[in-house]
C-alpha positions in Angstrom: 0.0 0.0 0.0 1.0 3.6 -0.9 1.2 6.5 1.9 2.4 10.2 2.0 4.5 11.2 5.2 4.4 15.5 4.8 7.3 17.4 6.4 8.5 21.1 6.7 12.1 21.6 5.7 13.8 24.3 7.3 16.2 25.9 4.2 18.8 28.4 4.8 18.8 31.6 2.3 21.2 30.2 0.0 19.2 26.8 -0.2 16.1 28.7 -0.9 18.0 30.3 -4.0 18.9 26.6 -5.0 15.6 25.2 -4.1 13.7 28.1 -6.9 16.4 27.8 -9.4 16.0 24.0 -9.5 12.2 25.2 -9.9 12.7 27.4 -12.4 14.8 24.9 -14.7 12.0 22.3 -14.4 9.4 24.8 -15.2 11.3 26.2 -18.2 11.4 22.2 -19.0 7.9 21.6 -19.0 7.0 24.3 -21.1 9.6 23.2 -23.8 8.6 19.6 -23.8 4.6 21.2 -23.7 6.4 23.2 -27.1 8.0 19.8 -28.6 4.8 18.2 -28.4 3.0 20.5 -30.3 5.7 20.6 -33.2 6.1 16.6 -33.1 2.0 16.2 -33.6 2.2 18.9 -36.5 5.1 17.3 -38.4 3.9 13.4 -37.7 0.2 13.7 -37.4 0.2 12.3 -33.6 1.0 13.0 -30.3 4.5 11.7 -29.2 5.1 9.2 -26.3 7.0 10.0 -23.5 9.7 7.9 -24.2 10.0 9.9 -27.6 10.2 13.0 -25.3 12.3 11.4 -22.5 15.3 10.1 -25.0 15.9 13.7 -25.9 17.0 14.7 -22.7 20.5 14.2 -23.5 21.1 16.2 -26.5 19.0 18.7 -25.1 21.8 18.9 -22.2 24.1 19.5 -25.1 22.9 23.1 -25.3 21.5 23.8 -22.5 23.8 23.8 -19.7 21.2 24.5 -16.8 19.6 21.1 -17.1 23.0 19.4 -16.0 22.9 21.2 -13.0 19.9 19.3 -12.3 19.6 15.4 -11.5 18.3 13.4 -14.2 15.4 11.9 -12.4 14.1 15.2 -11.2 14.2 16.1 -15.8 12.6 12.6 -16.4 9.6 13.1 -14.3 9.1 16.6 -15.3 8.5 14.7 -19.0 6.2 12.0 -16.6 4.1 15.2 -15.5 3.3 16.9 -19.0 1.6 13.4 -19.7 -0.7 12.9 -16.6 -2.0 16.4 -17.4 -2.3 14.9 -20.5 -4.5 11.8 -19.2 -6.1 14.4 -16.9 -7.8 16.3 -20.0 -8.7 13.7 -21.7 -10.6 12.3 -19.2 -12.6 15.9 -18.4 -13.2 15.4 -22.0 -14.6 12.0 -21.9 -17.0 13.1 -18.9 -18.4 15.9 -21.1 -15.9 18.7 -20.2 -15.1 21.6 -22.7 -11.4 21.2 -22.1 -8.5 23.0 -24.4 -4.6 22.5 -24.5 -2.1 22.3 -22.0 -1.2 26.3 -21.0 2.6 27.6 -20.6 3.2 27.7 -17.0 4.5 30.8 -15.4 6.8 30.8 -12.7 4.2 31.3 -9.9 2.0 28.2 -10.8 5.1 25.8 -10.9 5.7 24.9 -7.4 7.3 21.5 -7.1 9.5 19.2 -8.3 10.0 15.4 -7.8 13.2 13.2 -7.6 11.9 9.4 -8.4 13.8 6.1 -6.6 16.8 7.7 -6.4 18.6 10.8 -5.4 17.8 11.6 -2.2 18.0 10.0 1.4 17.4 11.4 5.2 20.7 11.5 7.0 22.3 12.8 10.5 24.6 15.1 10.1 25.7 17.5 13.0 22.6 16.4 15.4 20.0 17.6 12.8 18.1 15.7 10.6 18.9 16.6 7.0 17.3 15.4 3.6 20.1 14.9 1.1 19.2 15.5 -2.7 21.7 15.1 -5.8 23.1 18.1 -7.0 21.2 20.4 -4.8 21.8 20.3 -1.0 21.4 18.8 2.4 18.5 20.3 3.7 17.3 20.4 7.3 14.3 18.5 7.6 11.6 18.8 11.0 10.4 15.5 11.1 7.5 15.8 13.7 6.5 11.9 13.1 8.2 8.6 12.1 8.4 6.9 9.4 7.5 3.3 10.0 10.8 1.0 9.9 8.8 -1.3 6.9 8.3 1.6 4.8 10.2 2.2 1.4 10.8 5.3 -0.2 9.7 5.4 -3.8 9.9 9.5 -4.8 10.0 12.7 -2.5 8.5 16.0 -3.9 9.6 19.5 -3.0 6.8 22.2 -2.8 7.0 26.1 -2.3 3.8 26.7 -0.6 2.3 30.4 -1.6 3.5 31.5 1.8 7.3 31.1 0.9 7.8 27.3 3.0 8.9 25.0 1.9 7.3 21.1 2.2 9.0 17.3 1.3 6.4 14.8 0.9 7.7 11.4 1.0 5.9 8.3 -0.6 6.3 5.3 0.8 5.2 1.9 0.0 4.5 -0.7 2.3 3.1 -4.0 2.7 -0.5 -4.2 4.2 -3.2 -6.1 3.7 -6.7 -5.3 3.7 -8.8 -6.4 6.6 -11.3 -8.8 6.7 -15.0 -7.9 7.8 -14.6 -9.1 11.6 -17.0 -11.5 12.3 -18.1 -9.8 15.4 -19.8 -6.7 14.9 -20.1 -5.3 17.9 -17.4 -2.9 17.4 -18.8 -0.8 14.4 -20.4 2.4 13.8 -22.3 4.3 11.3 -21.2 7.8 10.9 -23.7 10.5 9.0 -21.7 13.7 8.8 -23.6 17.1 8.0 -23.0 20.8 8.6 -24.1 22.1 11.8 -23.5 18.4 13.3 -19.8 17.5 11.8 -20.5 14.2 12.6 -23.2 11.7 14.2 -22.3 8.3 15.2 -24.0 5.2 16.3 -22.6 5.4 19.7 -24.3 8.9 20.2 -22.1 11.2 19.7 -22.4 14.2 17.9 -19.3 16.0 17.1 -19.7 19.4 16.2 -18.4 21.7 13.3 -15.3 23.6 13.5 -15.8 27.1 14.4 -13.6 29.1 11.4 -15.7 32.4 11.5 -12.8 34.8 13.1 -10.4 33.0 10.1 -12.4 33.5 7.8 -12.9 37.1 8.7 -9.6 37.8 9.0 -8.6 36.5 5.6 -11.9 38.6 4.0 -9.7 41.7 5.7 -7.0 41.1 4.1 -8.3 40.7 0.8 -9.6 43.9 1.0 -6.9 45.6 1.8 -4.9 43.7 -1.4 -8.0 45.6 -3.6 -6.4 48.8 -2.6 -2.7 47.8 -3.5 -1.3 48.6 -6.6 -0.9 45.4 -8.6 3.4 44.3 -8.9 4.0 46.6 -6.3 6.1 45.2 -3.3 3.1 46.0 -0.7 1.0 44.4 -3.4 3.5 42.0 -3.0 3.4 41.6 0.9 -0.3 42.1 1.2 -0.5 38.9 -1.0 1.9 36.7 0.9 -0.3 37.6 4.1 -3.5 36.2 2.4 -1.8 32.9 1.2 -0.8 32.8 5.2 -4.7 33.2 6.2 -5.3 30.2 3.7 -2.9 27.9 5.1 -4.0 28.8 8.3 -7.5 27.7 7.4 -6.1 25.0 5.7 -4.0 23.6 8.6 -6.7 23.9 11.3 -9.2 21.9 9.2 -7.6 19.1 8.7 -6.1 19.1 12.1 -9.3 18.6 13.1 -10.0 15.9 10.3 -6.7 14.4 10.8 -7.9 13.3 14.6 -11.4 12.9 14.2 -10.6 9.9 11.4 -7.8 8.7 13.5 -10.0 8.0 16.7 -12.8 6.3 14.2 -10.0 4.1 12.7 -8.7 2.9 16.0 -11.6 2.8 18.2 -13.6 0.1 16.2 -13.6 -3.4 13.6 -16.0 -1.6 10.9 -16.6 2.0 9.9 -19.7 2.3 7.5 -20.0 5.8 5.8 -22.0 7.2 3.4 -20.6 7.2 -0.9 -21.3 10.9 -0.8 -21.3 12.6 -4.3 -19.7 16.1 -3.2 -18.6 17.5 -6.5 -22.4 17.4 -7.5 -23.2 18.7 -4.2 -20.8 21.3 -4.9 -22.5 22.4 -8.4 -25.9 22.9 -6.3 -26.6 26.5 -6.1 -27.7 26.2 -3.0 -25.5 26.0 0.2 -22.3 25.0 -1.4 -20.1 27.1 0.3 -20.9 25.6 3.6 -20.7 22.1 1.7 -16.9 22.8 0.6 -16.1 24.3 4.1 -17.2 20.8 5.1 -14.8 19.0 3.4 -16.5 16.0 3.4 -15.0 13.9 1.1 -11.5 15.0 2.4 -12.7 13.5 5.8 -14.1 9.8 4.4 -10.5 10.0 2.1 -8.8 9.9 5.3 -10.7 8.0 7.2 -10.6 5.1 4.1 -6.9 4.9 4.1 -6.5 5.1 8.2 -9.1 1.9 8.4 -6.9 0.5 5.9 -3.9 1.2 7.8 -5.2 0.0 11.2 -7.1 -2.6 10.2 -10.2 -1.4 10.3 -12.8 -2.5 7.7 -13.8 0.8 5.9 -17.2 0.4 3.9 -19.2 3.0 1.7 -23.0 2.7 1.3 -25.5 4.2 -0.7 -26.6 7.3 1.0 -30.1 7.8 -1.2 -32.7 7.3 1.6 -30.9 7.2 5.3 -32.6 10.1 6.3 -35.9 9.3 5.3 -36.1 5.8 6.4 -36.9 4.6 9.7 -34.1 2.8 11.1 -36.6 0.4 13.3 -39.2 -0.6 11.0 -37.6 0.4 7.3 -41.2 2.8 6.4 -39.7 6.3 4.7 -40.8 9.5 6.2 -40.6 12.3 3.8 -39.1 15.7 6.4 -37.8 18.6 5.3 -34.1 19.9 5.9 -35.1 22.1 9.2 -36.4 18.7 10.9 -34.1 17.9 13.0 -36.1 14.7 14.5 -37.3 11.7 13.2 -40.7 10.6 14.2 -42.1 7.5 12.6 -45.5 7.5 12.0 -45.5 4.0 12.0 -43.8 2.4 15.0 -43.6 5.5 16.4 -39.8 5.3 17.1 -38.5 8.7 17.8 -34.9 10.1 17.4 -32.5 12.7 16.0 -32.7 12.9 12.4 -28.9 12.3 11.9 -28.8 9.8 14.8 -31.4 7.5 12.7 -29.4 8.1 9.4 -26.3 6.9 11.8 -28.2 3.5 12.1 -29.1 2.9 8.7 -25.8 3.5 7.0 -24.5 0.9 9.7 -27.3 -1.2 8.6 -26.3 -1.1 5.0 -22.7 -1.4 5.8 -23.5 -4.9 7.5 -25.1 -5.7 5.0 -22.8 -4.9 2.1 -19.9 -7.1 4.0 -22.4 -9.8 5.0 -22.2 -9.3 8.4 -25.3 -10.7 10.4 -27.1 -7.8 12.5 -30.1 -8.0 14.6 -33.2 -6.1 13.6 -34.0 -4.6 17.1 -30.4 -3.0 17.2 -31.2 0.6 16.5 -34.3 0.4 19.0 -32.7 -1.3 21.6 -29.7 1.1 21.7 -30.0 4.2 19.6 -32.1 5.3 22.4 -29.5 7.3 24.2 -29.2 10.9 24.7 -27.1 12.0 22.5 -23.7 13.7 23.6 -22.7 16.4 22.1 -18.9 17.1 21.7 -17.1 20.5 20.6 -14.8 20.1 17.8 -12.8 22.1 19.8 -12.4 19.0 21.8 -11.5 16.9 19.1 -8.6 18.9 18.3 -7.3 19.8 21.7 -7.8 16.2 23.3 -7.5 14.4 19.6 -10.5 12.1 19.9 -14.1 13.1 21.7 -14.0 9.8 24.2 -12.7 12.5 27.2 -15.5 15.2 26.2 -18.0 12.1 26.1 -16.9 10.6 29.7 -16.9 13.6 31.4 -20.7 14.4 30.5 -21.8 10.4 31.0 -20.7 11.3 34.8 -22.7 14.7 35.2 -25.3 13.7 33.2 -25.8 9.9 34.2 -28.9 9.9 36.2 -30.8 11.9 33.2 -29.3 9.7 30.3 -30.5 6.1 32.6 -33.8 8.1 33.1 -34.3 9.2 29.4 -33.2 5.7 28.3 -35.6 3.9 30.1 -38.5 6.1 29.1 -37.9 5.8 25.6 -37.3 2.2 25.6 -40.5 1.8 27.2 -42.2 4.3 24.4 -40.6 2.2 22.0 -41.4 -1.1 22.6 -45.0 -0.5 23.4 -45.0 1.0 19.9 -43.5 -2.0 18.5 -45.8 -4.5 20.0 -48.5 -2.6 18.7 
């Protein structure tokens, strides 16, 4: 299996100046390899391969001196790149996209550069951690987490962030295998995320949104002032550097809280169920789709699928048409606007949060899909639970909400046993019926 491992090198000025000239030669490579393809598909009739393109590296090198200062690797996957953009369009064009060519890049939209299998390697060298790359430099490197011992390095890519840092993202391959549906399923949980509730679980517990209204605020501040700069100007210049630093600061702080929220799901239980969310169509809705991409849904099930994978857990997506709708004790479907907030069946008469009952039958469907045998009474027997409520700002401060959730099972204990029994009681006379 294939993982990313992010870290922050920590350049000195003259390695910056390295680091952007490297840059600067690959991106003056791509845009003559984007020029040779062009000519090659006027004079033959056809678009090149990339070995056509790659075996010309070395007479190109012959007059053009800069590309020896770089390591050949780094060239050959600059030639690697032009091509998946390549695959990229033709795919938007085989969805129904109105796609053109390939554009020249300038230098501000070529960040990053790759060296493939070889070339680099993390060393010690004077008590610090440096990665050492071929014809450039050891770099200082802050690694803030291990790489596992089994893990082998296949490419690292350098990437000037808009801010001005600096990033080496390692990929690794290692061997894993995929887990197995456990055969007891009493460690799983459905999870319905939404908007004002982040994320509702099976186990009732409703995680709450991250709070990014002074961030955003700040960075519409900001953008305001940039209107009032004079475009190329150096405080046009600075102005712009400080809104690329609100947008990593958003950035960083979501999936922080993404990053902990999927880890506690992937070690906590055996099965995950989730809903197969479509958010690009979402997204194309005119109607609350800026909330929807604040969300960032399908970034949260992305890294909740490969943490399962890497813990073991077995990760499932179901269909989501209908989990809010239908009852998860007797299966009727109860049509209820968006501002409902509770599900009332009109036929068993089973009450319970709206995104607490869609909880139950993604879990449902998610047994289901892996052939895992449930019992029918499940949701009614013990989705009956007040629900706990947990701040995201307790996700990210304790990293998982199973502190947040014990602390208010001991305040709140005698109400929760009271409220359980009640409804249990409302339920089950409504069932015999």
């Amino acid at each position: 299996m294939y993982y990313s491992y992010k870290y922050r090198l920590k350049p000195s000025n003259a390695h910056r100046e390295e680091l952007d000239r490297h840059r600067d030669i690959c991106r003056q490579l791509y845009n003559h390899t984007r020029y040779r393809l062009n000519e090659y598909q006027d004079e033959h009739g056809e678009l090149p391969s990339m070995t056509t393109l790659r075996s010309e590296l070395p007479d190109l090198k012959k007059w053009w001196n800069d590309l020896s200062d770089v390591y050949s690797k780094v060239l050959q996957t600059v030639v690697e790149r032009l091509f998946d953009n390549l695959k990229g369009l033709s795919k938007l064009k085989e969805n129904g996209y109105g796609v053109g060519q390939l554009k020249w890049k300038p230098p501000r939209e070529f960040r990053s550069f790759t060296y493939s299998q070889s070339g680099f390697k993390l060393d010690k060298k004077g008590g610090q951690t440096v990665l050492s790359l071929s014809k450039l430099a050891d770099i200082p490197i802050q690694l803030h987490r291990e790489i596992p011992d089994d893990a082998a390095f296949k490419q690292v890519t350098l990437k000037k962030e808009p801010t001005g840092e600096w990033f080496a993202t390692f990929g690794v391959q290692m061997d894993r295998e995929s887990p197995e549906p456990p055969e007891n399923p009493e460690k799983c949980v459905g999870i319905d995320v939404g908007i004002l509730t982040y994320a509702h679980d099976t186990d009732g517990t409703a995680v709450g949104s991250l709070d990014l209204s002074d961030e955003r605020e700040r960075l519409e501040r900001e953008q305001r002032k940039l209107s009032r700069k004079e475009h190329g100007s150096n405080n046009y210049e600075k102005q712009r550097r400080r809104i690329a630093e609100c947008h990593a600061d958003l950035r960083r702080k979501r999936r922080d809280f993404l990053h902990k929220l999927s880890k506690y799901y992937a070690r906590e239980y055996d099965l995950v169920a989730v809903e197969d969310l479509n958010v690009k169509g979402m997204m194309e809705s005119p109607s609350n789709s800026r909330n929807t991409a604040s969300a960032a849904w399908r970034t949260f099930l992305s890294l909740l699928e490969y943490k399962c994978e890497r813990e073991g857990t077995h990760f499932v997506a179901v269909n989501p048409r209908g989990t809010t709708k239908e009852c998860a004790s007797c299966g009727v479907e109860t049509k209820k606007p968006l501002w409902v907030r509770e599900h009332s069946c009109p036929a068993c008469g089973f009450e319970a949060d709206r995104d607490a009952n869609a909880a139950w039958n993604i879990l449902s469907r998610g047994l289901e899909d892996v052939g895992v045998g449930y019992s029918e009474s499940t949701p009614v027997e013990t989705a009956l639970p007040v629900d706990t409520p947990v701040s995201a700002k307790r996700v990210v401060e304790a990293g998982s909400p199973i502190w947040s959730r014990a602390r208010s099972a001991r305040s709140h204990g005698q109400r929760d046993r009271r409220s359980r029994a009640t409804l249990k009681e409302r339920t089950a006379s409504a069932v015999s019926e």
